[in-house]
C-alpha positions, 0 to 999 in steps of 0.5 A: 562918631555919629554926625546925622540927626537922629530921625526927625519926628512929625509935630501936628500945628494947625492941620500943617505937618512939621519935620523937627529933628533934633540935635546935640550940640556936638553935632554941630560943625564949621563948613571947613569940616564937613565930609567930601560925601554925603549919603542919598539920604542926607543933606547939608543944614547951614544954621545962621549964627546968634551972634555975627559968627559964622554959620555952623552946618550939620549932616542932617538925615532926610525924612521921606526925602524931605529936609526937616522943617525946624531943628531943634538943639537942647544945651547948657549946664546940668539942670538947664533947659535951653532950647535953639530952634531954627526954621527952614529958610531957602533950599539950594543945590548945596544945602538947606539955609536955615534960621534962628527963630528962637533961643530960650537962652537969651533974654529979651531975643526977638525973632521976626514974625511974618 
């Protein structure tokens, strides 16, 4: 089973380049699963929880040894087309935090604006 992102795409926004990759939600794991290794050119993303749950983490594949700047994740039932989207929040030494900023999903959900 394949657990990397698939190779993350560039989107033009404003003269400003963004790294999307794109997930399933299949990909998406708890911090207890994850592998003992990574390869040089993949890293650990923490993607925050929409409810008080606990993160989910995913292998995520860097892009000229950067990590993506938003993920994106389309799911739910046959004929839908959510949509979950997290920003890039802090990088550490284990990892890349990541918010939520979006959810088409969810009705009414507001993300902060900076």
């Amino acid at each position: 089973m394949n657990t990397s992102l698939r190779t993350a795409t560039e989107l033009a926004l404003s003269e400003r380049r963004l790294l999307v990759a794109e997930i399933t939600p299949q990909q998406l794991m708890q911090q207890h699963a994850l592998p003992s290794r990574l390869g040089a050119d993949e890293f650990i993303a923490r993607l925050s929880a929409a409810s008080s749950g606990a993160s989910s983490v995913v292998i995520a594949a860097l892009a000229d040894g950067k990590a993506c700047d938003r993920i994106v994740m389309k799911y739910g039932p046959a004929g839908s087309d959510y949509e979950r989207t997290w920003e890039k929040a802090a990088e550490t030494s284990t990892g890349v935090d990541y918010r939520l900023l979006a959810d088409t999903s969810s009705r009414g959900y507001a993300s902060a604006e900076r």
